[in-house]
N, C-alpha and C positions, 0 to 999 in steps of 0.2 A: 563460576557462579553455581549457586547450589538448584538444581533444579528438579519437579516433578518430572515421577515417570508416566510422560504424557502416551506415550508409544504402547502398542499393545506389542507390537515384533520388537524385535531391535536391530541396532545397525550391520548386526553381520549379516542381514536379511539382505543386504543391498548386492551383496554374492550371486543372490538368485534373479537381479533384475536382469530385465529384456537385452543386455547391449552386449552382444559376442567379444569374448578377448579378438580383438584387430590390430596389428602394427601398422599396416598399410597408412597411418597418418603419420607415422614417427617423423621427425624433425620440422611438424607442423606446428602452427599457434592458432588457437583459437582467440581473438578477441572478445570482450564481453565490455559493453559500457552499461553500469548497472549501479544502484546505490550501495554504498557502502553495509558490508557485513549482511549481505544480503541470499546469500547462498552458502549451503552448509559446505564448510571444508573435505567432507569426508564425502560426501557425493563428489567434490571436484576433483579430489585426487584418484576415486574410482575411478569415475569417466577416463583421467589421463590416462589410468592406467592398462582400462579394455579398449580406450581406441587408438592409443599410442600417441597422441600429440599432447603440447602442451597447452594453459590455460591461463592465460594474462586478465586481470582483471582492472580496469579503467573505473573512477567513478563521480558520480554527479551527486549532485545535494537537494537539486530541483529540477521539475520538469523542466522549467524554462530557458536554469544553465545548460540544460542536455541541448536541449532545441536549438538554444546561441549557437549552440560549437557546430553543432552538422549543418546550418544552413547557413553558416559561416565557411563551410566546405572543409568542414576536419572529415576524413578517411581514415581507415585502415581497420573498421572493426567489422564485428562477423555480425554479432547480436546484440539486442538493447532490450530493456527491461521499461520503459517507458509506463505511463499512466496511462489509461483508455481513450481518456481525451487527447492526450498530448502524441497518440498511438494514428487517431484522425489525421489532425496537424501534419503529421512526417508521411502518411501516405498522400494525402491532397499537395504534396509537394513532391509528390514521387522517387520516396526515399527509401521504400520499402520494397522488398520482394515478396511476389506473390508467396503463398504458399503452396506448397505440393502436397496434398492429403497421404499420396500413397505412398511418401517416406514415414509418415507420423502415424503409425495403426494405432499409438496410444490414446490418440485423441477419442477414440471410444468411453474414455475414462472420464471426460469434462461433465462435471456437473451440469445438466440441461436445466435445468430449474434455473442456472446463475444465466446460464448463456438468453434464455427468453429474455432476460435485460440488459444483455450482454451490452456493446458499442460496434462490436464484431463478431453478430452471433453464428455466421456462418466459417469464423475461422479461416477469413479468403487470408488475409496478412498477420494475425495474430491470434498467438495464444494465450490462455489466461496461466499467470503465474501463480502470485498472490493477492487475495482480497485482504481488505479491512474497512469496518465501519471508523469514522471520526469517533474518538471516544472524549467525554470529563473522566477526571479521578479528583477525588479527596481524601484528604487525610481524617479518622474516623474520629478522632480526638478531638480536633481541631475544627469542625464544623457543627455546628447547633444544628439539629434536625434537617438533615440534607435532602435531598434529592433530588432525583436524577433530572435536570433542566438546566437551561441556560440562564434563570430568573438567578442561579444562584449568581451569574456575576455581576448582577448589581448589588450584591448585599456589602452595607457596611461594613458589618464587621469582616469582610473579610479584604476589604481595602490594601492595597499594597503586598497583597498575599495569594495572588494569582496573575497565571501566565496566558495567552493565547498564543496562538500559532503563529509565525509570523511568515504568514502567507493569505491571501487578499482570496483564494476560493473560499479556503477552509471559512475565515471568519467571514466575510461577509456572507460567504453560505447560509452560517450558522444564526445570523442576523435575521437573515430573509425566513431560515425555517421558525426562525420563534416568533416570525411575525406569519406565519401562518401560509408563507410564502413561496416558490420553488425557488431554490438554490440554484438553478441556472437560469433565472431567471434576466433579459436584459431589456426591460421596460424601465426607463429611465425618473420615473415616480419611484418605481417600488423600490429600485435601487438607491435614491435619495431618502425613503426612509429608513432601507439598513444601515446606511451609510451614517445616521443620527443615532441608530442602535448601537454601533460600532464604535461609534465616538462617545457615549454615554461608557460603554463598556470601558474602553480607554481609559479614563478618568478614574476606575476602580482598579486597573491591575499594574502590576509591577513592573513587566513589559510584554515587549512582545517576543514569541520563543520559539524555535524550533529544534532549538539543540540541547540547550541542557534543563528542558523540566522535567524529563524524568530523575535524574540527580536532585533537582531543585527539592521535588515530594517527595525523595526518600529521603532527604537529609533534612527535612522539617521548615527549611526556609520559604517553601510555597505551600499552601493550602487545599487548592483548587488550580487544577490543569487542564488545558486541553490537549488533546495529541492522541496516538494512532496506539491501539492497544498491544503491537509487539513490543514496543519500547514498554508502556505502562503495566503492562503482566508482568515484565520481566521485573522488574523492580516490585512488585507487590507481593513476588515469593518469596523477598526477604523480608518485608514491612509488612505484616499481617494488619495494618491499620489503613493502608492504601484500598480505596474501592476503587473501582472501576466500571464504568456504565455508559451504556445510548443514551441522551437524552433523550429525553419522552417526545419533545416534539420531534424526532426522527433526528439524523445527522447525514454528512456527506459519508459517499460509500464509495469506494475507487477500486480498482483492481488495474496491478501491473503485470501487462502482458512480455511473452517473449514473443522478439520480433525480428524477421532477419534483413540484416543492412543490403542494400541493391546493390552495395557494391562491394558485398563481401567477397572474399579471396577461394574461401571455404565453404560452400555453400551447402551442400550434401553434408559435411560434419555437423553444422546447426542445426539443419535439420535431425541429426543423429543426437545430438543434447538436447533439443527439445521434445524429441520422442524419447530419450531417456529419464527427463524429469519430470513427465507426466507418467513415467510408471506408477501404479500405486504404491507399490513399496518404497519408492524415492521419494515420493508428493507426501508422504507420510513422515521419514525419515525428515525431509527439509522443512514441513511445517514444527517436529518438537525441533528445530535448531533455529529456528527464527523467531515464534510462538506468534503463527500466523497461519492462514487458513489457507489452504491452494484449495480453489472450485475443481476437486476431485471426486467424483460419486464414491469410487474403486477405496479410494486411500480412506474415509470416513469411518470405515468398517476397524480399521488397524491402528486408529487411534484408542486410547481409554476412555470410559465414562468422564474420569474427573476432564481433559481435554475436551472432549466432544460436549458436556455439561458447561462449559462458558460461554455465560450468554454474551460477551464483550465479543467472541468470536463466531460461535452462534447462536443469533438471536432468534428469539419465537418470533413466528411470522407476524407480527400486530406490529410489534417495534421496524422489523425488516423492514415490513411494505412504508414506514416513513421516511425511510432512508432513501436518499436518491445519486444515481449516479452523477460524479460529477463528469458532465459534459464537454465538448469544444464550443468555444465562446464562437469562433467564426469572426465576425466586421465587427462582434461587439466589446471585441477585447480593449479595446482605446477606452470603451466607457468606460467599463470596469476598474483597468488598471488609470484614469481619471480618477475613479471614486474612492478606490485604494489611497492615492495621495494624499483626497481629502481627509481622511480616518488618521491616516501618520503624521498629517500637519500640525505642528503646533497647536 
């Protein structure tokens, strides 16, 4: 894929990062349960190669398939990549390893600004990986006087030509903030009116999507998307017609942490990858190979203008401050995933 040179360095910078050539791991496995295409190649054959093990990589499609399987009592991995919320969940279940500060010095480099909103601002079990805001795109052609709002999925004309996410935070989130709402919100009114937003929405799009609208907008058969802007950039440097944008009334905000399993094998090594990939030179390297943002103060500087100039990545603080993290639901999760049903029902 053809892509901007978002990087100010480049990857043979990743030479000079923090992690000593070591063999002492040789005929070790690092486990990693993590989403798919989620970490650049070329950091993970490094790491293999300064700390001498090797790097298996597991992966999930949702928080919630991750969650089934460990508290289902699947074993054998070292690290997970989980959502902030879904980051709570596994530790109130005691599935997490504290962390040890004084293996990780990189942790100097976390964005403080991100962490003041953090879910675990003190970094006792997790670190932040990568953020992203929930994003819309459109196609520029194909939409009459657009903008950036969720008023656009009710519009007629574009009927049968847009996707949502088909996931019950994202949209019913996105329900509740255009009702003026908090997206974690589990008052059981305010949720029975997203829950009618949602279904109204319904009624206008094509379905529901988490996998292929970005194909969908670059090949012209959706109009309007919703979904996460590493997926949606990367398609829009081929389709200069593709926008991409927060909505105005704010969106959901997530960030997936690295987090280490309590009953990893290898526990000091995680720790050694996780202080390897908040290098800034790496947190730099791995944001142009995902096109996504890691809360790195360090790394910010070694990106480009045109990279660091996306507001779909960073946004001016007016739009930020409407974004909210999405949360753990806690005892309210039954209502929610209730409310979901009702939205999918016939």
């Amino acid at each position: 894929m053809k892509r901007r040179h978002f990087l100010a360095t480049t990857s043979a910078a990743i030479a000079a990062a923090s992690l000593p050539a070591c063999h002492k791991n040789s005929g070790t496995t690092l486990r990693i349960y993590t989403w798919a295409d989620y970490m650049d190649p070329i950091l993970l054959a490094d790491f293999e190669k300064k700390s001498g093990c090797k790097i298996a990589i597991d992966t999930f499609d949702s928080n919630e398939a991750m969650y089934s399987k460990l508290s289902a009592g699947a074993t054998g991995y070292d690290l997970f990549t989980p959502s902030s919320y879904m980051v709570k969940a596994l530790f109130r279940d005691k599935l997490l390893l504290p962390l040890d500060h004084a293996k990780l010095p990189n942790l100097k480099h976390i964005d403080p600004a991100y962490l003041k909103r953090a879910l675990d601002p003190q970094m006792d079990h997790s670190v932040p990986y990568l953020m992203a805001c929930t994003c819309i795109a459109w196609l520029g052609s194909k939409v009459d006087k657009p903008v950036a709002s969720y008023e656009m999925f009710d519009r007629p004309a574009l009927k049968g030509r847009i996707t949502l996410l088909d996931d019950m935070r994202e949209v019913l989130g996105a329900a509740l903030l255009s009702l003026g709402l908090s997206l974690n919100s589990t008052n059981p009114q305010e949720l029975a009116k997203a829950c009618d937003v949602a279904r109204r929405w319904k009624a206008n799009i094509a379905k529901f999507d988490s996998e292929q609208y970005k194909s969908g907008i670059a090949s012209g058969e959706f109009h309007l998307v919703q979904g996460y802007p590493s997926d949606l950039l990367q398609v829009a440097e081929e389709n200069e017609e593709i926008v991409v944008r927060i909505p105005q009334e704010g969106s959901a905000f997530s960030c997936d942490d690295l987090c280490i399993s309590k009953d990893s094998k290898n526990p000091d090594l995680s720790h050694q990858f996780i202080n390897y990939i908040c290098d800034p030179v790496n947190a730099a390297q791995n944001m142009q190979a995902i096109t996504g943002r890691s809360p790195n103060s360090d790394a910010y500087r070694l990106l480009s203008e045109d990279f660091r100039g996306n507001a779909a990545l960073f946004p001016d603080e007016a739009v930020f401050a409407k974004c909210e993290i999405i949360d753990d639901l806690g005892d309210s999760l039954a209502l929610w995933s209730k409310t979901w049903d009702e939205v999918k029902a016939p």
